[in-house]
N, C-alpha and C positions, 0 to 999 in steps of 0.2 A: 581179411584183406579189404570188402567192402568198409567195414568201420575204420582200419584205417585212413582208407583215401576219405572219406567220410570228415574225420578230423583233422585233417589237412585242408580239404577245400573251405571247412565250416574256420579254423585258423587263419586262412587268406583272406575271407569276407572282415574279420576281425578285422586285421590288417591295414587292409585297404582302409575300413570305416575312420580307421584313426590317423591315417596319413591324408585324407580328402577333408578332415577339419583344422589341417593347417593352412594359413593363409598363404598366398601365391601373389597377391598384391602388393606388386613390387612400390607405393606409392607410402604401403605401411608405415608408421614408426620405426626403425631399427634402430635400439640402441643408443649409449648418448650421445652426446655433442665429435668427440672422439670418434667413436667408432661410425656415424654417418659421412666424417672427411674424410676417410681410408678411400672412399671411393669419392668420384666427382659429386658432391650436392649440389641440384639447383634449382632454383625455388622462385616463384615469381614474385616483381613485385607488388606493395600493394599502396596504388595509387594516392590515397587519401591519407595515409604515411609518408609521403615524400614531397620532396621542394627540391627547384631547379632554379636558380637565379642568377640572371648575368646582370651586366653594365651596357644600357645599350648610348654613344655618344654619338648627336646627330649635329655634321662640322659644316651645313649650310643655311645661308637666309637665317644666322645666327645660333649660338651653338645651343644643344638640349641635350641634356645629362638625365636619363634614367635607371634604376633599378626594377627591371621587370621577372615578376614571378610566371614560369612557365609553368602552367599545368601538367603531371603527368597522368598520362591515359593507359600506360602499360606498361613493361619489360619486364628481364631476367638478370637474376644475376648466377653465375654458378663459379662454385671454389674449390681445394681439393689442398688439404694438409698434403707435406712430404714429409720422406726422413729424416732428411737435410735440412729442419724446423723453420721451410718458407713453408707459406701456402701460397699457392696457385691461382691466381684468379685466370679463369675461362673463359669467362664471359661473363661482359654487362651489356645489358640494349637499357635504352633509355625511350620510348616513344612520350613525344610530347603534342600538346594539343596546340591548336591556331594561335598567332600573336596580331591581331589589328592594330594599326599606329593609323591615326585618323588625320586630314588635313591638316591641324595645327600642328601635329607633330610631327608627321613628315609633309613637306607641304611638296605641289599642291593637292595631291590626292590621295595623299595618305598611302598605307602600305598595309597586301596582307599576308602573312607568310607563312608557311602549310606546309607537311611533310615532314616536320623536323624528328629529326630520331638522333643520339647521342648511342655510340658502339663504341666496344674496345677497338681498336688498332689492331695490337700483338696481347698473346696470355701475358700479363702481368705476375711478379714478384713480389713478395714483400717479407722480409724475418716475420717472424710472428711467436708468441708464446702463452703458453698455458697457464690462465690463475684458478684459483677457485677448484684446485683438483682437474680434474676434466671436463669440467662442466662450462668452460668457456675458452675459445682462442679468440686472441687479440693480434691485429698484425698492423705495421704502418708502411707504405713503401708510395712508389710514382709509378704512374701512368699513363697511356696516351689515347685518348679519343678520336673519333672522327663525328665529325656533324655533318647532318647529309638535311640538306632544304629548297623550298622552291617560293616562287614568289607567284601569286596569283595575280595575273595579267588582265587589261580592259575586256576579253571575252569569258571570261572564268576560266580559263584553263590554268595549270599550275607548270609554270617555267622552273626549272631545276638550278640552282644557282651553283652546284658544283660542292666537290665533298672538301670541306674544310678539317685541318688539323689541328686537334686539340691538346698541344702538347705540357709534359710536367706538370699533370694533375697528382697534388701529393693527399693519397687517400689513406683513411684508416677505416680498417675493416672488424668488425666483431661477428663473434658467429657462438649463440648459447642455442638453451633447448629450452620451450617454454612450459608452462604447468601439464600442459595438454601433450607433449611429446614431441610436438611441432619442430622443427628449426626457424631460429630465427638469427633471421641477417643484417645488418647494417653496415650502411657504406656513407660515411663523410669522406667529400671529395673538398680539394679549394685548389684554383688555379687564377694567380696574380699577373696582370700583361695582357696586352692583343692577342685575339686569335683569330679572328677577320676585321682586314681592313678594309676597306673602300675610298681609296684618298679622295678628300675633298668633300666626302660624301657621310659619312659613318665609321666607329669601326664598335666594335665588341670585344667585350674583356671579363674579366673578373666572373668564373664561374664558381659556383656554389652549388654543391650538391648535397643531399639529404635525404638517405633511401632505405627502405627497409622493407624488406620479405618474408613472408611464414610460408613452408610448406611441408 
């Protein structure tokens, strides 16, 4: 009797030993390309990989036409295959860094603008499909952004200029697995047209996006 229970409890010790050297780290690798979209992926992204670039046109005290490259400082993106062979985009944030426009170009005292972050709207759609076996989806579809910013005022504080809509950004999305097991994501955005005006004053157009994530 004793040796039984004996072999039972000395069995459980087993047991347990080899079920507590499984990993619980939900952050792991799972699987490939494929089997990580069954569920939501989302992955940050990584700064020094990406480019954000509008059209900014300044319509007073004579016109000035730039193309400015916005630093990004952070976000997300997250996606999610269906059966229905879209995938799902979740979420994008975009956080970007300061833009100074100095007296001569915006006169007379120049401009600094602070706070800018670029978010989905609504979850996005797009067909998408599978090359390379399963080891990569492709998708292309449109989107809608919102831009949220402020404008730093004669005291330093930062005045909020109200959430602007960024609409019919037509994106393409890829999503592979890299040497390391990673996911990796990229999102080419372009959107052609105004999407803040200011008559008289400025408006802003032509966005360009360039973004890519490991996690």
């Amino acid at each position: 009797m004793w040796r039984k229970m004996l072999h039972l409890v000395l069995g459980g010790v087993l047991l347990a030993g080899c079920f507590s050297n499984v990993s619980e780290d939900p952050a792991a690798p799972v699987g490939g390309t494929r089997d990580r979209l069954q569920r939501t992926l989302e992955v940050p992204l990584e700064p020094g990989s990406c480019r954000v670039v509008v059209t900014v046109d300044r319509q007073y005290q004579g016109e000035m036409r730039q193309r400015i490259d916005l630093p990004v400082l952070d976000g997300t993106v997250a996606l999610r295959s269906r059966p229905d062979a879209l995938v799902e985009i979740a979420e994008l944030r975009v956080d970007l860094d300061d833009v100074t426009f100095d007296g001569s170009e915006f006169p007379p005292n120049g401009v600094h603008v602070t706070g800018i972050t670029l978010a989905l709207r609504d979850v996005g759609e797009a067909p998408a499909e599978w090359v390379e076996g399963d080891t990569k989806l492709r998708a292309e579809g449109v989107i809608d952004l919102l831009l949220d910013w402020a404008v730093v005022t004669g005291n330093r504080a930062a005045l909020p200029l109200g959430t602007q809509q960024v609409e019919g950004v037509a994106v393409e999305v890829e999503v592979s697995t890299t040497d390391d097991g990673k996911a990796l994501v990229k999102v080419h955005g372009r959107q052609h047209g105004e999407f803040v005006t200011a008559t008289g004053l400025f408006s802003i157009s032509e966005l360009s996006l360039e973004l890519r994530g490991v996690g």
